[in-house]
Phi, psi and omega in degrees: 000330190285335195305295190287312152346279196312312192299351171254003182050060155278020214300324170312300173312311197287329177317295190290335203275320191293315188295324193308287168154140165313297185310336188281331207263079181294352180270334202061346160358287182276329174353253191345294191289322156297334151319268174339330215232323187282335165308326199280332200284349186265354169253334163319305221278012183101356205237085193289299156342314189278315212270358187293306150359289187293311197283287177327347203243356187254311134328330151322337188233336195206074186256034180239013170252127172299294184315326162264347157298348210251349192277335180253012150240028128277000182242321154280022183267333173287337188260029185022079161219088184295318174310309184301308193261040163266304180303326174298326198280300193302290193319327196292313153302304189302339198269318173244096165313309192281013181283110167301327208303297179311305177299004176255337184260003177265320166300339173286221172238161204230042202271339183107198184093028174098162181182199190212353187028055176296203176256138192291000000 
């Protein structure tokens, strides 16, 4: 459900679904991936800080994943912390040699302004 939320750009919406659920996941199981997915919606919706949040406690947990590395160097990037999501992109690299997202935002400048932390 948050999936199609986001996808309508509904991000407020996709927000709560993720959080529900978190609440839902008592195994913890999905944590990681739902942090990491609740993130992505909290930085559409603008709220770069929170989502940075959700992707550190979801690193916290998956710390060999390229998709929250690359989601939290879109959130530091919304936060002009250039330095920060430079390093996420190289770490992103070293764990997938072939992630295209990184090798594109590493040819570019680290100046802030947004980013999309997509997939490697």
């Amino acid at each position: 459900r948050g999936g199609e939320l986001h996808g309508r750009a509904d991000y407020a919406a996709a927000e709560e679904s993720y959080s529900a659920a978190l609440r839902a996941d008592a195994a913890e199981l999905l944590t990681p991936v739902l942090r990491g997915n609740r993130a992505q919606a909290r930085l559409r919706a603008g709220v770069p800080v929170r989502a940075l949040q959700d992707v550190e406690a979801a690193l916290a947990l998956d710390a060999t994943s390229t998709r929250l590395l690359l989601r939290r160097a879109a959130c530091n990037l919304a936060l002009e912390r250039g330095e920060e999501a430079e390093a996420d992109y190289r770490a992103a690299l070293a764990l997938d040699p072939e992630c295209e997202a990184a090798r594109r935002a590493l040819a570019g400048d680290f100046s802030g302004g947004g980013g999309e932390g997509g997939e490697g």
